[in-house]
N, C-alpha and C positions, 0 to 999 in steps of 0.2 A: 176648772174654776180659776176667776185669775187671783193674781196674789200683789197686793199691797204691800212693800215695804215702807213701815216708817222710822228714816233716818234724822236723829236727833243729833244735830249740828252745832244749838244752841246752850249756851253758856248759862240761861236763866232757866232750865228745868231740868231735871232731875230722873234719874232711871226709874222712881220709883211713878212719879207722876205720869210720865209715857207709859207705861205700862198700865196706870189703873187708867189714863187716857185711850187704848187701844183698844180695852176690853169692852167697855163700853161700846166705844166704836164700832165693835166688831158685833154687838149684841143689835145697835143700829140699823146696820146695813144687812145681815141675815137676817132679822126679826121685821122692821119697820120699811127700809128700804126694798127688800125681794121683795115684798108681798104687795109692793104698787108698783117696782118699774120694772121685777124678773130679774133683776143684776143682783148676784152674790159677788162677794168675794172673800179671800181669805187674810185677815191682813197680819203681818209679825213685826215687830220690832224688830231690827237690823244696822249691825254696825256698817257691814259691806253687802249692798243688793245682788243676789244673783243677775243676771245677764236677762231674765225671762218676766224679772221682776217688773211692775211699773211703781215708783218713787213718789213719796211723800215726804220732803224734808222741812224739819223743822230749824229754823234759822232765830237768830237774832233779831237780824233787819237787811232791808236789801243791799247797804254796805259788804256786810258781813258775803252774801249772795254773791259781790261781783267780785271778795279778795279771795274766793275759794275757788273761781271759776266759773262757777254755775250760768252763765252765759250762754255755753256750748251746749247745755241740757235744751236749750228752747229750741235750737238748728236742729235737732237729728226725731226721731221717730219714737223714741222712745215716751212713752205718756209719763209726767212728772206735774208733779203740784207741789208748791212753796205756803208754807205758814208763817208768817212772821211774829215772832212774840212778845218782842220790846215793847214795841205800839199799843198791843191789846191791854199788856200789863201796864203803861203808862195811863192807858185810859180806865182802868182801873176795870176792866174785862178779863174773861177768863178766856186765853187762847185755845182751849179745848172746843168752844165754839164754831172758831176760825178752821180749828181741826176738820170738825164735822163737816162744815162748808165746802170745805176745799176737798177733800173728800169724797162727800156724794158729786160733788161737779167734774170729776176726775173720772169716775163710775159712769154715768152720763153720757161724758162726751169726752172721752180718753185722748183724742187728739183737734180738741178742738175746733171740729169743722163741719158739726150738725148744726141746723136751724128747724123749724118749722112757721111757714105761713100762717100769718095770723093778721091783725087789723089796728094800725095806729092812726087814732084821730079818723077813722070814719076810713082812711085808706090803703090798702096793703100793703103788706111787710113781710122780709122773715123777722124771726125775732133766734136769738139762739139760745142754745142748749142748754142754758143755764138753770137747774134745777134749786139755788138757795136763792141764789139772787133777786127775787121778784118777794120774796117772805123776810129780807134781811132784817136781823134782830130779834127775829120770833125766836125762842128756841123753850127746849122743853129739859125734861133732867132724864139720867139712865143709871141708876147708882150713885147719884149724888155727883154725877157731871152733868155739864148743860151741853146740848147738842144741838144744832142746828134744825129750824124746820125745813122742810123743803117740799117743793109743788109735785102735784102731781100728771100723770099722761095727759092728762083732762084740761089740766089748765093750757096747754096748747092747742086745743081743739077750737076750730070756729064755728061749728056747730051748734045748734041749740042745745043743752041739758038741764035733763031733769032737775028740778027744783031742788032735789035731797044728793044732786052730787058731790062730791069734796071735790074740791080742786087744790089742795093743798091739805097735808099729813094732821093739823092741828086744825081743820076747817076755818082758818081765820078769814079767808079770802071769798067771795060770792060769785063772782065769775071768772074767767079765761080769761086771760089779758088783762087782769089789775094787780095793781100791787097793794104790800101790808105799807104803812105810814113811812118806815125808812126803807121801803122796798128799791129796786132797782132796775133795767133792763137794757140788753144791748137791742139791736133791733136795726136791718139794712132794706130801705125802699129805692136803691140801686147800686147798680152792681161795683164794691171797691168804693163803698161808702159807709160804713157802720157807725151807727150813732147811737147816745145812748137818755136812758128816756129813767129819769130819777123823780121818785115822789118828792112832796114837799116836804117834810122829815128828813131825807136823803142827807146822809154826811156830806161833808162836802170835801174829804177825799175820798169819796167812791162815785163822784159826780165824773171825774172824768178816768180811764185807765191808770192805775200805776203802774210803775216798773215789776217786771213778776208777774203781773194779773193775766187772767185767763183774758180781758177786754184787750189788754194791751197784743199780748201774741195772737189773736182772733184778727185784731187790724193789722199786725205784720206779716199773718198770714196772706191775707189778700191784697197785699199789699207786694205780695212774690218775696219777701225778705225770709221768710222761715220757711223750711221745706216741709212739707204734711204729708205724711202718705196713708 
């Protein structure tokens, strides 16, 4: 099984809140998430990751990200996900959200480099792997944390389905290939071009990649800048 570590970095939370944040987390991803995408995992809180582990850090901001180093984490093989918690708490959100987000997208697509074909505006595309992103803002509670929704195998499907399918954990969404009001999507209709495709709701810093974002190393992946393997 693999195993999550989450390294808490940041200066605005507390041992005690990582920790009822993991549990949750962990009740998430074995209970809600195996039971639609098959991926368990085990996740622990950790001050220093084993070498087998793949990294979940919880940071400040991406300042904080580039005076630590964390740079080199995006070049090499190892699967890593960044939280940033300033922002969420400035905007008066609960970063355990972000948690769950980044998270199940980690779970997903560990190094960033699955899509599936699917149809934008009438014409084909891949779209990627991104599992919160198309529901962003849904989220639901697990012990009195809020966790992120996320899509399910189905919402990639271009196929027709049954009327009573879900395509997404909380059924807010009606077909494959839509998003919830502040939803989101990457999506590439040629090759070493990814673009990305925001509802009308859509923040507008999640309109284009940030620094850290899974959008941002997906295009520096194809881009030949970060090695994938």
């Amino acid at each position: 099984m693999r195993t999550i570590a989450i390294v808490n970095e940041s200066s605005l939370v507390g041992a005690d809140d990582v920790a009822q944040c993991t549990a949750a987390l962990q009740t998430q991803v074995s209970r809600d998430f195996a039971a639609t995408w098959g991926i368990d995992a085990h996740l622990r809180v950790a001050g220093d990751a084993d070498k087998e582990d793949e990294l979940l850090y919880l940071l400040d901001d991406a300042r904080q990200a580039d005076a630590l180093g964390h740079q080199s984490l995006l070049t090499g093989p190892r699967p890593c996900g960044f939280v940033f918690v300033r922002p969420w708490l400035e905007a008066g959100a609960g970063w355990q959200t972000a948690a769950s987000h980044e998270l199940l997208e980690l779970l997903a697509d560990p190094l960033i480099h699955l899509a599936a074909i699917g149809g934008y505006q009438g014409l084909p595309a891949l779209f990627a792997l991104e599992v919160c992103d198309p529901v962003e803002h849904d989220e639901y509670e697990i012990d009195g944390i809020a966790v992120a929704n996320f899509v399910l195998p189905t919402w990639f499907r271009s196929a027709p389905l049954p009327a009573e399918t879900l395509v997404d954990y909380l059924g807010r969404l009606a077909e494959p290939f839509t998003l919830s009001p502040c939803g989101h999507a990457s999506y590439c209709m040629e090759l070493d071009h990814w673009q990305h495709w925001g509802a009308r709701r859509c923040p507008r810093d999640r309109r284009q990649p940030a620094a850290y974002s899974r959008g941002r190393r997906r295009r520096q992946m194809q881009r030949g800048l970060v090695a994938a393997s």
